[in-house]
N, C-alpha and C positions, 0 to 999 in steps of 0.2 A: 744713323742718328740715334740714339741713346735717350732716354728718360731725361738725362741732366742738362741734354740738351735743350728737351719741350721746357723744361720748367724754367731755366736759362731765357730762354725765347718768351715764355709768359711776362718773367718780370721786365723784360727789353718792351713788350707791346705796355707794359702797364706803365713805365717811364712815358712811354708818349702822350701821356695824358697832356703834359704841359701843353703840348704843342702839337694837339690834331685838334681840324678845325669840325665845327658842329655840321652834322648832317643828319639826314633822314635816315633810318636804320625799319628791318620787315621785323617784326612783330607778332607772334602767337602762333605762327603755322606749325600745325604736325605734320605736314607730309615731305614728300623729295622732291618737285618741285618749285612750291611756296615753303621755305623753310623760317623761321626764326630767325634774328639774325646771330644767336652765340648758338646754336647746332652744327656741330659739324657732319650732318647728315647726307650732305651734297656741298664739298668744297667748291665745288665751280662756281657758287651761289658769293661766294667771297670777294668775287671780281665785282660785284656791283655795291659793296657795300663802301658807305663814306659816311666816316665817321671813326668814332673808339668810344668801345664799351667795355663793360668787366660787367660779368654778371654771378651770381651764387645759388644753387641750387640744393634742395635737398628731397629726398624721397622715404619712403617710406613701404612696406609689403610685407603681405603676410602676416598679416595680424602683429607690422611691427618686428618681427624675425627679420625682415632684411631692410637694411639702409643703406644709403647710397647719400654723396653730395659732390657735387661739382661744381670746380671755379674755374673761369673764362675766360679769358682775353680777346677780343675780336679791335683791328683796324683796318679800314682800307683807306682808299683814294678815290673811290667811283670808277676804279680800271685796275686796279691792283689791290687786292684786299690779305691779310694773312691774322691765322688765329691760334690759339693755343689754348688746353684744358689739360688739369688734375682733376684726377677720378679717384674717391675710396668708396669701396661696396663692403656689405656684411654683416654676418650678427651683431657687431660693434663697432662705432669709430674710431673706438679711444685706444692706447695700447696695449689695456687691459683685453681686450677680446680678436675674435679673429675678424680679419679684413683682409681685403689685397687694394695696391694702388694701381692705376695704369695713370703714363702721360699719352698725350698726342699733339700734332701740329695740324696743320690745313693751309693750302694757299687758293688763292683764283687771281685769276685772270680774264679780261675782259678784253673780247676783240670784236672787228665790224661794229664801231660805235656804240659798244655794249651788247649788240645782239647776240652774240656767241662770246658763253663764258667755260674756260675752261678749268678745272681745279684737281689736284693731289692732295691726299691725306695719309699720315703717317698714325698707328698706334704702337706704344709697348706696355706691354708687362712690367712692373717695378719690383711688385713685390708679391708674395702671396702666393694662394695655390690658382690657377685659372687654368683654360682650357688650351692657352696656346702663349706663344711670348708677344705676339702683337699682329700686326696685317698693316698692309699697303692699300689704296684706296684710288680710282682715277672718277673722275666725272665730267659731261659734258653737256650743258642747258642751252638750247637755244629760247631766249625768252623778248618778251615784247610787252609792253606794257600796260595794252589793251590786247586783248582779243587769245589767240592760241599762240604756248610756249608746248617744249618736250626736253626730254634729256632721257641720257643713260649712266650706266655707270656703272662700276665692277670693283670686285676688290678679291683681294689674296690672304688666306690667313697663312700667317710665319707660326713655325716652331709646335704645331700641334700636341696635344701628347698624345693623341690616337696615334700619331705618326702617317697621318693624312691630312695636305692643308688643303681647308677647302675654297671652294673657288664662289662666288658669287656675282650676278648681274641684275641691274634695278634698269627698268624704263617708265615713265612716263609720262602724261599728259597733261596741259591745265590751261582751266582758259578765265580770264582776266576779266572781269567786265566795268562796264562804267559804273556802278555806284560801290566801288571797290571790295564785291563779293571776287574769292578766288578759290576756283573750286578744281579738282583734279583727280584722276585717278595714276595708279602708282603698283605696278608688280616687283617682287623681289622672288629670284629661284636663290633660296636658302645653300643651295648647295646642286652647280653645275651638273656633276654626276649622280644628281637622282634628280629630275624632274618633277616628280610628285610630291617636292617638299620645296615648296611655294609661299609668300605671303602675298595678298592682294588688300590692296585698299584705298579706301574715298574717302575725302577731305575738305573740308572747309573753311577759309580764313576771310574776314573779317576785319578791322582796322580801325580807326576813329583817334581824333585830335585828346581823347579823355580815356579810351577803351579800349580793348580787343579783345577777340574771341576766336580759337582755334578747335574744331571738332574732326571724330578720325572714326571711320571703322576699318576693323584688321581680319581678314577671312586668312586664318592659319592651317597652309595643309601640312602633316606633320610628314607625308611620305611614309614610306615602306619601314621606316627604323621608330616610325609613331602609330604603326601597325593599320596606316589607313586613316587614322584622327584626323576630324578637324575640330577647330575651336574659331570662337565670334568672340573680338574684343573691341570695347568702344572706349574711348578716348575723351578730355575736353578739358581744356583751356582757359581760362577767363583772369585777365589782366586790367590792372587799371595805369595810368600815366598821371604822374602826378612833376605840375609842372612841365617842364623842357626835360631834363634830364633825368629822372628816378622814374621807374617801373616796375609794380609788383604784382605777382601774377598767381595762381592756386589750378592744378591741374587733381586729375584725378582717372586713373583707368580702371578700366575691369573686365576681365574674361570669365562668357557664361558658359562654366560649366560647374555640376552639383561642389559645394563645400568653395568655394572662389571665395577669397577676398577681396577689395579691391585695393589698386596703390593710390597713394596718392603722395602729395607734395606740395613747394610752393618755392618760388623765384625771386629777386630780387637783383635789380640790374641798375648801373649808372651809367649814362651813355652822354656824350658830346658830338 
């Protein structure tokens, strides 16, 4: 699958606008469990989504040095969901300066009456200098709508330029409660063949008929090739709903360590 194809497949989900019917769509989460619902963080998450959204994002880091914005397409069925994103990062947007693009897809699938959702995710490299040509992606959530969910999930980088693709595995946990706090924790090994370069983190989502609010901390080990480092980043969210359909949101991260700056950004999504 090709770039022309993600972006082919965007405008194909964004034609359905005419005709997907309005649903209930998640809302603010940073982690791999409770996701967002235009993050392709955990495809399997796809299979329960109903509805169609586009949403628009942009970022900011580094005193401004680097940018990033991403547009979105997400639809499903409440049993079959599929998504698509364009990404440009970099000193510049414009084509006066340096950036690179990547596309990507996502699908899920929901089986056992939604309990078991399964999803693939595809990225490329478009253009630019980057680290690899793209990666493959699998995931797999068992979730429930009260109480304890979990999942796993792995992925492959393509086309390295070390000429080493590395390999990745995420799992875990979250548990659901009745006044719709969903809270979880979530490890990712950075890279299968070193162990000691890990990220672990807790999360919290949030939700409301006017609101939402998404927080995250990240314990980063950088392994043997980050000479031992760790670093503590925290995360957070906070969106409002305006009406049925439009949602706009303002996030902000920051890792503590001496000279940090932090990132930040802001959303804007229309959903049916």
């Amino acid at each position: 699958m090709t770039a022309i194809v993600a972006r082919a497949m965007m405008a194909l989900l964004i034609s359905t606008v005419c005709f997907a019917k309005s649903g209930m769509i998640e809302r603010g989460g940073l982690g791999f469990i409770y996701t967002d619902n235009n993050s392709f963080a955990n495809p399997a998450n796809f299979g329960e989504v109903k509805g169609f959204s586009i949403d628009g994002k942009y970022t900011t880091a580094n005193s401004n040095a680097s940018l990033g914005a991403t547009a979105s397409a997400v639809y499903g069925t409440g049993s079959f969901g599929i998504g698509a994103y364009d990404n440009r990062s970099g000193s510049s947007l414009t084509s006066t300066g340096f950036f690179s693009d990547s596309a990507g897809v996502g699908l899920g699938v929901g089986l056992m009456h939604g309990k078991v959702l399964v999803g693939a995710g595809y990225r490329q490299t478009v253009s630019g200098t980057a680290a690899d040509t793209g990666g493959v992606n699998a995931s797999v959530t068992v979730k429930n709508e009260k109480g304890i969910s979990f999942g796993v999930a792995g992925s492959q980088q393509l086309g390295s330029v070390s000429g080493t693709n590395k390999q990745t595995a995420t799992a875990g946990v979250g548990f659901a409660a009745s006044n719709g706090i969903m809270t979880e924790l979530a490890m990712t090994l950075n890279n299968i063949a070193e162990m000691s370069n890990y990220t672990a983190g807790a999360f919290l989502t949030k939700g409301g008929q006017n609101a939402y609010v998404g927080l995250g901390y990240y314990y980063d080990s950088l392994g043997n090739g980050g000479s031992g480092v760790a670093t503590h980043t925290g995360a957070a969210r906070l969106g409002v709903i305006l009406g049925r359909s439009f949602d706009m949101s303002i996030f902000a991260q920051y890792t503590f360590v001496a000279g940090a700056t932090p990132a930040y950004g802001a959303t804007i999504r229309y959903a049916l």
